[in-house]
C-alpha positions in Angstrom: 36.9 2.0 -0.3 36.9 5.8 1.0 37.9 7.0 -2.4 34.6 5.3 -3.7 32.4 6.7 -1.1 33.4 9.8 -1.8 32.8 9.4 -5.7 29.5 8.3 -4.7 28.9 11.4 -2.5 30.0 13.6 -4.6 27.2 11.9 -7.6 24.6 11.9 -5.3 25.1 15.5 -4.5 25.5 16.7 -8.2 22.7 19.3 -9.2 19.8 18.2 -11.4 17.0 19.5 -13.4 14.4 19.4 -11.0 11.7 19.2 -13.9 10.8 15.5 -13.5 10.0 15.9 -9.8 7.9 18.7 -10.7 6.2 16.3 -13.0 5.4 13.6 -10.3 4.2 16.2 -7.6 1.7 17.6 -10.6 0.6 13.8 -10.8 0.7 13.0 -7.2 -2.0 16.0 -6.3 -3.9 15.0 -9.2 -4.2 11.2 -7.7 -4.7 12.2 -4.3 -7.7 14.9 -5.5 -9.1 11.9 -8.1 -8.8 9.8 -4.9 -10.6 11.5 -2.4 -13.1 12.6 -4.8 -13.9 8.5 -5.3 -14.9 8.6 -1.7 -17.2 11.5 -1.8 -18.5 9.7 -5.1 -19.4 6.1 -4.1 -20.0 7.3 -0.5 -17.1 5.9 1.3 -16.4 8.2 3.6 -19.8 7.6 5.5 -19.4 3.7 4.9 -15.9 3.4 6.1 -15.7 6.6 9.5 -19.1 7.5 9.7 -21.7 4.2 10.0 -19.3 2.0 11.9 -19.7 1.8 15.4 -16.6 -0.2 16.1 -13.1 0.5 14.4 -9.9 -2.1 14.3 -7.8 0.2 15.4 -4.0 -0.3 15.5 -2.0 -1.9 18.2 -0.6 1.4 19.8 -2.7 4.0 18.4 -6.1 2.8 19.7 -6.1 7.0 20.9 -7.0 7.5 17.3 -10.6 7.6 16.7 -13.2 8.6 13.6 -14.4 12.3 14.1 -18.2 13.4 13.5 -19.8 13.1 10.3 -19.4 16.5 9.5 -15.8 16.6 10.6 -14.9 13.2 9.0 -16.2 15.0 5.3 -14.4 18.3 6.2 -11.2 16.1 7.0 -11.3 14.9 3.0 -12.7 18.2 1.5 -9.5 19.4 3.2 -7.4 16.2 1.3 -9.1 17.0 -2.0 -8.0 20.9 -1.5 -4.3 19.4 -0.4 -4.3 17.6 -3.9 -4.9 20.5 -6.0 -2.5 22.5 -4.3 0.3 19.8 -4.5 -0.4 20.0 -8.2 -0.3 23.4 -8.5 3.0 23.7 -6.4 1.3 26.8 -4.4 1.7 26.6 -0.6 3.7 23.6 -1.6 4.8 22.8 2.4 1.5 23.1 3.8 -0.7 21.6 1.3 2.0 18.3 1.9 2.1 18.6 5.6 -2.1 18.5 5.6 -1.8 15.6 3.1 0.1 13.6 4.7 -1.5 14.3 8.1 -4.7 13.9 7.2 -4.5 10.3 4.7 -2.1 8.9 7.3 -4.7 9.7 10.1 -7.8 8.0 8.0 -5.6 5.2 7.4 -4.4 4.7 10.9 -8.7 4.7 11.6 -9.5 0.8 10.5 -6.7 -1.8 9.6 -10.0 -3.0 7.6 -9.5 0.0 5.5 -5.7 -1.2 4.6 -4.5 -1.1 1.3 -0.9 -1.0 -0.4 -1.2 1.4 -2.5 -3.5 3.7 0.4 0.1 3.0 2.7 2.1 4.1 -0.9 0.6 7.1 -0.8 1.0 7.8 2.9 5.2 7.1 2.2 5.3 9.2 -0.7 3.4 12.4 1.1 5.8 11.9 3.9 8.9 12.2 1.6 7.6 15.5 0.1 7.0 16.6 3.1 10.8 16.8 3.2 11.6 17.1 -0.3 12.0 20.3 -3.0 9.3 18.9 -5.2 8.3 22.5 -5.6 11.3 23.5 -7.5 9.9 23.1 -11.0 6.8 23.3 -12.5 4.7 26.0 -9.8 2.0 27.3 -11.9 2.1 31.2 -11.5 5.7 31.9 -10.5 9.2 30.8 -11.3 10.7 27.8 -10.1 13.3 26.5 -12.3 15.7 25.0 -10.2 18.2 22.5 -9.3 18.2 19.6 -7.0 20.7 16.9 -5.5 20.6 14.0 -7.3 20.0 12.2 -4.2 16.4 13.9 -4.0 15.4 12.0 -7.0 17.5 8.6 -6.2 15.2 8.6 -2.7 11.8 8.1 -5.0 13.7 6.1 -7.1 14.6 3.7 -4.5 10.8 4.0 -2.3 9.3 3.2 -5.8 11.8 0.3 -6.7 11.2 -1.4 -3.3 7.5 -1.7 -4.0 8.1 -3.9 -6.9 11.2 -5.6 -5.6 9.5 -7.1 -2.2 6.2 -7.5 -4.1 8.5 -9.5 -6.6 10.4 -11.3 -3.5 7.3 -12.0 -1.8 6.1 -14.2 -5.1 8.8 -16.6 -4.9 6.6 -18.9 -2.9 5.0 -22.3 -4.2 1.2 -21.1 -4.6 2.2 -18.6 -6.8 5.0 -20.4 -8.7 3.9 -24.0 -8.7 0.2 -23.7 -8.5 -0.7 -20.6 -9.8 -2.8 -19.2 -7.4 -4.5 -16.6 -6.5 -4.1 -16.1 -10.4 -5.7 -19.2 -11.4 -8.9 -18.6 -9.6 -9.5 -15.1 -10.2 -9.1 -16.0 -13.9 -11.9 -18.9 -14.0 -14.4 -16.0 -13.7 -13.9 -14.9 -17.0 -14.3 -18.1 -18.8 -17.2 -16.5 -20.3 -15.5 -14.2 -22.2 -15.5 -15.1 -26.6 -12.1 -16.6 -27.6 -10.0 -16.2 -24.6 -12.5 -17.2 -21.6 -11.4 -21.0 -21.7 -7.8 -19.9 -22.3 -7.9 -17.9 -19.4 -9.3 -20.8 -17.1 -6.4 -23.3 -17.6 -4.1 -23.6 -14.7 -0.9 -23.4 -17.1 -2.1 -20.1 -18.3 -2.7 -19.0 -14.8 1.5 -20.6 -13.4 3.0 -18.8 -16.4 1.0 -15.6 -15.5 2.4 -15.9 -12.2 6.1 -16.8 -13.3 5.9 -13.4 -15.2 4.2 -11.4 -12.9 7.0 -12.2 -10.5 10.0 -11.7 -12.8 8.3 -8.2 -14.3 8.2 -7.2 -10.6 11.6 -8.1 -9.6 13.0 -6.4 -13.1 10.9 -3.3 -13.9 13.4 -0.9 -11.4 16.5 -2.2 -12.4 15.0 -1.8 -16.8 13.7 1.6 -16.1 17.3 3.0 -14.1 18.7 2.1 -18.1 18.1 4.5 -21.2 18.5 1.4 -23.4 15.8 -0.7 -21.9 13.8 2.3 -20.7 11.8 2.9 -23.5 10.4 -1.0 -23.5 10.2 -1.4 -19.5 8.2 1.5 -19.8 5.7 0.3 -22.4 5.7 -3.3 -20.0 5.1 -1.3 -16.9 2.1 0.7 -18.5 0.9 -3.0 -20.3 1.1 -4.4 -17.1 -0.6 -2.2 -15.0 -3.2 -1.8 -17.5 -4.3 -6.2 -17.6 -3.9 -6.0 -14.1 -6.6 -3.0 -13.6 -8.9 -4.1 -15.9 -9.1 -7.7 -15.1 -8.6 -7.5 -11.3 -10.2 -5.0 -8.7 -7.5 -2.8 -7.1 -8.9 0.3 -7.9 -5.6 3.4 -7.9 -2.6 1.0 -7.4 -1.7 0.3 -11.3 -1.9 4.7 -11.7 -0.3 5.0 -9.4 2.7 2.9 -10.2 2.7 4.5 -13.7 3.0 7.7 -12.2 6.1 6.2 -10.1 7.6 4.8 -13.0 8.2 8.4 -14.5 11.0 9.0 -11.8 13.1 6.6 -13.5 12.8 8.9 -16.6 15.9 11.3 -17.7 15.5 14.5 -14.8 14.8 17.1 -17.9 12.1 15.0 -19.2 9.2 17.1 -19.2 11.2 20.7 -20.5 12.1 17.9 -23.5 8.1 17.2 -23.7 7.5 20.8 -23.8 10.0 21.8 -26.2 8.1 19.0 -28.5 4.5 20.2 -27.7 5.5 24.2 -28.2 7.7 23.2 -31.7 10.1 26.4 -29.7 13.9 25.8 -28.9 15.2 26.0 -25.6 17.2 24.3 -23.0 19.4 21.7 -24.8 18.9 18.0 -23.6 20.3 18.4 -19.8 20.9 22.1 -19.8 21.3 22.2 -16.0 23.6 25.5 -16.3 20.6 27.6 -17.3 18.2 27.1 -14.9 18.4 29.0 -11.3 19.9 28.5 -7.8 20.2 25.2 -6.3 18.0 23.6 -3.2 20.2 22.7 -0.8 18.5 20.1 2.0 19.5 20.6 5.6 21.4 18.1 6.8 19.2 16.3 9.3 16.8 15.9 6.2 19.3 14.2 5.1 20.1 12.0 7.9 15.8 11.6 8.2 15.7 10.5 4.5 18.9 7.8 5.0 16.3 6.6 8.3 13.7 6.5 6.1 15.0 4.0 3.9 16.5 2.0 6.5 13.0 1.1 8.0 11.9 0.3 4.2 13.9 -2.1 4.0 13.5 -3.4 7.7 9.8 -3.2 8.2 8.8 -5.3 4.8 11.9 -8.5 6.0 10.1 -8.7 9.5 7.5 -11.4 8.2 10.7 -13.4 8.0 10.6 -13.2 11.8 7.7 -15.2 12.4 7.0 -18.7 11.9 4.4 -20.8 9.6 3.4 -19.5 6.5 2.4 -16.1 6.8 0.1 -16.2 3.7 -2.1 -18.0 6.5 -1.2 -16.4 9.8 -0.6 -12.8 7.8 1.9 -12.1 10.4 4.3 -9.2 9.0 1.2 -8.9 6.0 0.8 -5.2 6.4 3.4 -2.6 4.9 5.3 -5.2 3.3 4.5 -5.1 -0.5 3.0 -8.2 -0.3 0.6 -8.1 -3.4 -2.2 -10.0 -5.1 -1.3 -13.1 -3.4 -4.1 -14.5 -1.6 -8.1 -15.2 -1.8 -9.2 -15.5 1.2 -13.3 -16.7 2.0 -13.9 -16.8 5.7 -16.7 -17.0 8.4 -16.1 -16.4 12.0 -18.5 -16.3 15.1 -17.6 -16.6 19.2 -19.3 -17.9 22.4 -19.3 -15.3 25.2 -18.6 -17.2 28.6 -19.1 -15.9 31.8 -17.2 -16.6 35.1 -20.4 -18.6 36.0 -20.4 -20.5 33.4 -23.5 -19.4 30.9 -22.8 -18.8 27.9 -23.8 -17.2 24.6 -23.2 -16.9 20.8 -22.1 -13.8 19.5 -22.3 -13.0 15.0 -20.0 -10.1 14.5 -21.3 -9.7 11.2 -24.7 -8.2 12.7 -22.8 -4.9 14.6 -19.7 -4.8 11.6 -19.9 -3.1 8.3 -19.8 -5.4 5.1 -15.9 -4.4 4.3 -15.5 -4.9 8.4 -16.7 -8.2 8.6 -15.2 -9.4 5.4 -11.4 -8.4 6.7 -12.4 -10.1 9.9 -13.3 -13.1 8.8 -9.7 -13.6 7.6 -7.4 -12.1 9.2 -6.6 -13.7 12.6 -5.3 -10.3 14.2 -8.4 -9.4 13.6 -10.4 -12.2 15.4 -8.1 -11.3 18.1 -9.0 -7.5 18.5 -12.4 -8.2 18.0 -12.5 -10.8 20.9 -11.1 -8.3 23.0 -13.7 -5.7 22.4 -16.2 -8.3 23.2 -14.7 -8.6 26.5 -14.8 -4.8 27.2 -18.0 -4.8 26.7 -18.9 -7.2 28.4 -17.0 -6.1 31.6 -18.4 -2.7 30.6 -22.0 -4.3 31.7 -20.7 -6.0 34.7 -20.4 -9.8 34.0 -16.9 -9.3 35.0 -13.5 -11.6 33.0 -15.4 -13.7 30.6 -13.5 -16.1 28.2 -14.2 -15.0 24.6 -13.6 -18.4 21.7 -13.9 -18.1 18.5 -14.7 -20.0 15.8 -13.2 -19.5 12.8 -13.7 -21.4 8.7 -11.4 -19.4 6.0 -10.2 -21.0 2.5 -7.8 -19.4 0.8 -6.2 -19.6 -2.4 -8.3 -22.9 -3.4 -7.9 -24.9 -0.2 -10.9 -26.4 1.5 -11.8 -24.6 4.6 -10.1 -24.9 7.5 -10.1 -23.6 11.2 -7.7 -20.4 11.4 -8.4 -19.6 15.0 -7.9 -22.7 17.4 -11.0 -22.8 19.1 -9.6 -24.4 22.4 -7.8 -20.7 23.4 -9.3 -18.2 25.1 -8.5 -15.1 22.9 -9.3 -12.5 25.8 -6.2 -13.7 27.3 -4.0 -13.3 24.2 -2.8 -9.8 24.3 -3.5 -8.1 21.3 -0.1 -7.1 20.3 2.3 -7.3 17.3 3.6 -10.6 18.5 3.3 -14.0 16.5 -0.6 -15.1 15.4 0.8 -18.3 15.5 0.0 -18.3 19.6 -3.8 -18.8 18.6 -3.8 -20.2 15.0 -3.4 -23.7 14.2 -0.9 -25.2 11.4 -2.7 -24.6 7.7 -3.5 -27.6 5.6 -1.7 -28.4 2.3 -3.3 -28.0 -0.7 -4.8 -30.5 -2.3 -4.0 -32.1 -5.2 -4.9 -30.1 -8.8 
């Protein structure tokens, strides 16, 4: 056993081209900038920090708060700058120090505002915050380098547990037995010539789902082999491609093409070169010619092992908690758990004071659309939104009033159904990380197809 993990040591620690990693941090900027400049574009940074009056802020970190309007666009001006300088390579340190910083912070702003692929990005800044991505590929000065293979096997794995959980997190009957979400995001494009009534059968929809599952659970381990490389490359960039165009989730399928590079040979993009320029140079792998090695420190090391560990904790933790967590979405959040619901909701509360009067309370009137809509399906939400009506309420003097909700969602072609009981006074529930199911009642099968 200790003569293996020494063989395994010593591969992790044997010097690579660093060319490939160059590649992704090129890419990386270039989404983060395309990103950012989305929000100045369709105006979200006013919609989602600037209009609200009220952010969902996260259990623990209610300290962080929206800035002024002008600070709030200076705070992405300064991503969009980060990007292009990640891309470039140039101040390599601070421009992914300010990235990371800054996304994380806007993210940390508004659960309402969550989104895998926003928390991808957040993970992936982090790690080359730590990592020599700048050892290839810096426009305007040298940086042909070497790197531990274990610099590249950390992205490897980060990107591999995306599709591996999103893949585990399938296995579950509405997506294997019933085909759903699939099956009704697919009925809207019956209209379509050809394919449209195709596309609205529920058989189409459960074998959709069967391979969406098995693509997800394969793509790492295809891409890690040269033989099946090449066509879990082309399946990756197919499937990312239908997924984009016929669903809306805007950045994700770029983004996991972009992560789907790593698993490419290290010297892949001097090999691209070579092709483009029609010059010889490096042979395939010609680590010996290129400089001095990048040697981490060794509590990078130990922070990247820590890293991991909690990637592979935090996503099993929904396993923790009881009842179906497609309903309760306890341990939803920063667990890879994609396109698997459709979720319709509408949620008001009565107001009682100790006295007894009481009033009715629509959330919808002091939220923002993409507010309410999170709301209005998320019981954690329910929850922190019951509290603030408490505060306020306490704020104007009418002392501990009880705060009920009540709460219609269906989801993934159920009929609607309370998700908050309406008997529990949700002022008195903390709002912590502990179990939804303390205030939501049991969800109703689906009915028959």
């Amino acid at each position: 056993m200790r003569a293996r993990l020494l063989s395994a040591k010593r591969a992790l620690e044997t010097p690579i081209d660093a060319a490939s990693l160059g590649a992704f941090r090129i890419g990386l900027g270039l989404l983060l900038a395309t990103l950012v400049a989305r929000f100045f574009l369709r105006g979200w940074v006013t919609a989602f920090y600037v209009e609200p009056t009220f952010s969902f802020t996260y259990p623990g970190f209610g300290w962080v708060r929206p800035l002024g309007p002008a600070a709030m666009h200076g705070v992405f001006a300064l991503l969009f700058l980060a990007g292009l300088l990640l891309a470039t390579g140039r101040a390599f340190r601070v421009a992914a120090l300010t990235a990371f910083v800054l996304f994380t912070y806007t993210e940390l702003i508004d659960r309402t505002t969550y989104l895998n692929h926003y928390y991808f990005l957040s993970v992936v800044l982090f790690l080359a915050c730590l990592l020599p991505l700048d050892a290839a590929l810096v426009l305007g000065k040298p940086a042909d380098r070497t790197v531990p293979r274990y610099v590249l096997t950390v992205l490897r794995v980060q990107v591999g547990l995306v599709y591996v959980f999103a893949g585990l997190a399938k296995l579950r009957p509405d997506w294997l037995l019933r085909g759903e979400p699939l099956h009704l995001w697919l009925q809207m494009y019956d209209d379509l010539p050809v394919i449209g009534a195709w596309l609205a059968e529920r058989n189409v929809a459960i074998a959709m789902s069967w391979m969406g599952a098995v693509f997800d659970l394969s793509a790492p381990f295809l891409l890690l082999h040269p033989r099946t490389r090449p066509l879990a490359f082309v399946a990756v960039l197919a499937f990312h491609a239908i997924t984009g165009l016929l669903f809306p989730i805007g950045m994700f399928p770029l983004i996991m093409a972009l992560g789907a590079t790593l698993f490419f040979s290290p010297d892949w993009p001097r090999r691209v070169l070579r092709v483009l320029r029609g010059a010889r140079g490096l042979r395939a792998g010609g680590v010996r010619e290129l400089g001095a090695p990048v040697r981490l420190p060794r509590a990078v090391t130990v922070l990247l092992v820590v890293h991991l560990v909690v990637q592979l904790v935090v996503p099993l933790r929904r396993f923790a908690y009881p009842g179906d967590t497609c309903f309760t979405e306890d341990g939803f959040r920063f667990a890879w758990q994609v396109m698997l619901l459709e979720k319709r909701g509408l949620v008001t509360y009565t107001v009682t004071t100790p006295d007894g009067v009481s009033r009715f309370v629509d959330p919808k009137r002091a939220l923002r659309p993409h507010q309410y809509r999170q709301l209005s399906t998320q019981p954690d939400l329910v929850l922190a939104y019951a509290h603030h009506l408490a505060n306020e309420a306490r704020a104007r003097g009418e002392g501990r009033v009880a705060v009920h909700a009540d709460a219609w969602v269906t989801w993934n072609g159920r009929r609607s159904q309370p998700f908050v009981r309406p008997d529990v006074d949700l002022a008195s529930i903390p709002d912590t990380l502990a179990s939804a199911t303390r205030y939501v009642p049991e969800p109703q099968q689906p009915q028959r197809w």
